[in-house]
C-alpha positions in Angstrom: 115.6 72.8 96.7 118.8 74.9 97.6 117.8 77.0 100.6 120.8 78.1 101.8 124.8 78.4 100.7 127.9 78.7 103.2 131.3 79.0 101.3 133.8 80.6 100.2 133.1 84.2 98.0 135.6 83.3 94.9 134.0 86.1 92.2 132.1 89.2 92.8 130.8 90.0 89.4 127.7 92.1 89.7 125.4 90.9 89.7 126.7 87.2 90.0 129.0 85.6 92.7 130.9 82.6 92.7 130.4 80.9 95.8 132.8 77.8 96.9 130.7 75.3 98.5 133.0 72.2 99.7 134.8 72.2 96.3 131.6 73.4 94.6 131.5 76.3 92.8 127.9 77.5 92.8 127.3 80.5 90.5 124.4 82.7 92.4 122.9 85.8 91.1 122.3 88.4 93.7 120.5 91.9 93.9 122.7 94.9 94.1 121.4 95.1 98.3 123.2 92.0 98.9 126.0 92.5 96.7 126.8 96.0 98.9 127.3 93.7 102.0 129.6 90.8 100.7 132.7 90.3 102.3 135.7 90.8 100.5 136.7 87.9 98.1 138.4 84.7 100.0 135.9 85.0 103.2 133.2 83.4 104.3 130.0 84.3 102.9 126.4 82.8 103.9 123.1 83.6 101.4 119.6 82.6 101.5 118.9 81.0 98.1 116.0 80.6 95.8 116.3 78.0 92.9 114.7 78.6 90.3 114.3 75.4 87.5 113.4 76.8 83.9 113.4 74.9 80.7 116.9 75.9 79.6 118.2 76.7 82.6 118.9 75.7 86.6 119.5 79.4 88.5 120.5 79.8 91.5 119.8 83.5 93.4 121.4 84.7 96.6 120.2 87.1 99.2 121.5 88.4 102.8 118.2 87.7 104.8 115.1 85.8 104.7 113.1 89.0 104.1 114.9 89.8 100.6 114.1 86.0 100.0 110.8 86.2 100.9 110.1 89.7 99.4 111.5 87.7 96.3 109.1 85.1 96.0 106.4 87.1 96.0 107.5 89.2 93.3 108.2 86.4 90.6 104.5 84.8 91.6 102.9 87.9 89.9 102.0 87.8 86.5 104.2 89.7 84.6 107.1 89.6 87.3 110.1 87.8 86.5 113.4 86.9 88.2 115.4 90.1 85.9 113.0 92.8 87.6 112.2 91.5 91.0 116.0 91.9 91.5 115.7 94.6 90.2 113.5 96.1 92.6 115.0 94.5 95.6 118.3 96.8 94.4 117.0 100.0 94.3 114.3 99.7 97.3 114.7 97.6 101.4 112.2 95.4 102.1 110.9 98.1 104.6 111.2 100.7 101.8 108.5 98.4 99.7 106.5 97.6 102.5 106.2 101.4 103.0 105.7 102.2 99.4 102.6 99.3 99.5 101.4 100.5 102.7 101.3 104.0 101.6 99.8 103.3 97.6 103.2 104.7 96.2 103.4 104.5 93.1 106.0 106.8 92.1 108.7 105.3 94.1 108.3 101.8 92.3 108.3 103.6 89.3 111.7 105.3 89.8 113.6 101.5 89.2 114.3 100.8 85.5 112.0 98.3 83.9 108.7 99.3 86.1 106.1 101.3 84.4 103.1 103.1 85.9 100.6 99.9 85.3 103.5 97.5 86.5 104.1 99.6 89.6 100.0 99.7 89.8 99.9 95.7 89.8 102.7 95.3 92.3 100.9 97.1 94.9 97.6 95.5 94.6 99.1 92.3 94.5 101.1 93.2 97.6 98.6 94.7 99.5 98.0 92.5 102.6 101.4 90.8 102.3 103.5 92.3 104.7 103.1 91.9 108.2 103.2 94.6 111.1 107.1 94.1 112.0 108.1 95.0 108.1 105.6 98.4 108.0 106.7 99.7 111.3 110.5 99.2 110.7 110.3 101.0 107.2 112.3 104.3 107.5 111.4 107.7 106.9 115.0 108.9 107.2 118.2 107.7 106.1 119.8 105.9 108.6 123.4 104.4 109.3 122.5 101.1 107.5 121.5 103.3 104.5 124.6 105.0 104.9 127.2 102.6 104.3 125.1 100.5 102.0 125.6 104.4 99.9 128.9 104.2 100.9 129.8 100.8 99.8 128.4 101.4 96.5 130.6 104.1 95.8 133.8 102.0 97.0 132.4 99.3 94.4 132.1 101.9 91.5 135.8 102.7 92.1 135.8 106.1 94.1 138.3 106.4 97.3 137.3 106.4 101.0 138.0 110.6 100.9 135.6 110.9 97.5 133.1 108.6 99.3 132.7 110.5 102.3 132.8 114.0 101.8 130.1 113.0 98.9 128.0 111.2 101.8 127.6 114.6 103.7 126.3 116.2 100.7 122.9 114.2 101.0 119.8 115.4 102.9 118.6 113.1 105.8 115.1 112.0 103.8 116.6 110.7 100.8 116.4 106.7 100.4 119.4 104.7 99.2 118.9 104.7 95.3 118.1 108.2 95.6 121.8 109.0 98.0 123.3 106.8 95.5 122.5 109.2 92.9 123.2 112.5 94.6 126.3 111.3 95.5 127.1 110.5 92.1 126.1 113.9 90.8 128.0 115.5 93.8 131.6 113.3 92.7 130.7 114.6 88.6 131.1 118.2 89.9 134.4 117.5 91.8 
């Protein structure tokens, strides 16, 4: 098993990098969370990985901490949960954004990511319930903090808008939104400009 990769970042293709591992090249597919805080191409980059060995098909997926990772893992062991949307999910909520949405019953947040209906989103939190441990509930956010921020921000400098565009669009979003949620103000707020 491949737990972990240290290399060189050759491609950022969202949602797949191309990681340089000691002449290597290892192609990982990340979600859109991780892919927000690569370095540039040419550094150094280091991800937790999670092989997955299907019948046509070896496939390697990256992540910038254990918790993603783990978070991961038990997403693709539900029934019904594949790989596609437990990346999925991992893009458009934290780890401490799902622990709050299982802690709290909330359904409508997991149904706000493409591919989860309201009996998916149902299943997920029962089968989650229980799973996350005291340290993930009480660091889930109610605000938007700076770690929100620039992951907002560096989406929008990966969609192509400048530094200016990117900023004065950041100020534009209320302090309780989560990062999906900025990420689409933001993108309503740059339409109008």
């Amino acid at each position: 098993m491949i737990g972990r990769i240290h290399g060189t970042l050759l491609q950022k293709n969202p949602p797949q990098l191309l990681v340089d591992c000691q002449g290597v090249g290892y192609e990982i597919d990340v979600p859109m969370s991780t892919f927000y805080n690569l370095p540039a191409v040419g550094e150094n980059v280091t991800l937790f990985t999670h092989l997955a060995i299907r019948e046509d098909a070896h496939v390697l997926y990256g992540f910038g901490s254990l918790d993603e990772r783990t978070l991961f893992r038990q997403l693709v062991r539900i029934t019904g949960i594949g790989a596609r949307i437990a990346l999925a999910l991992l893009s458009g909520l934290s780890v401490a954004e799902m622990a709050q949405a299982v802690a709290l019953q909330d359904a409508t947040r997991l149904t706000r990511i493409p591919g989860i209906g309201k009996k998916t989103a149902e299943r997920l939190l029962l089968e989650l319930k229980g799973k996350f441990d005291s340290a993930s509930l009480t660091a889930a956010p109610s605000a938007v903090s700076n770690d929100s921020m620039t992951d907002i921000q560096n989406a929008l400098l990966a969609l192509g808008y400048s530094e200016k565009e990117t900023l004065t669009a950041i100020k534009q979003i209320p302090a309780d939104c989560n990062v999906s949620d900025g990420i689409k103000m933001a993108l309503k707020t740059l339409s109008k400009a």
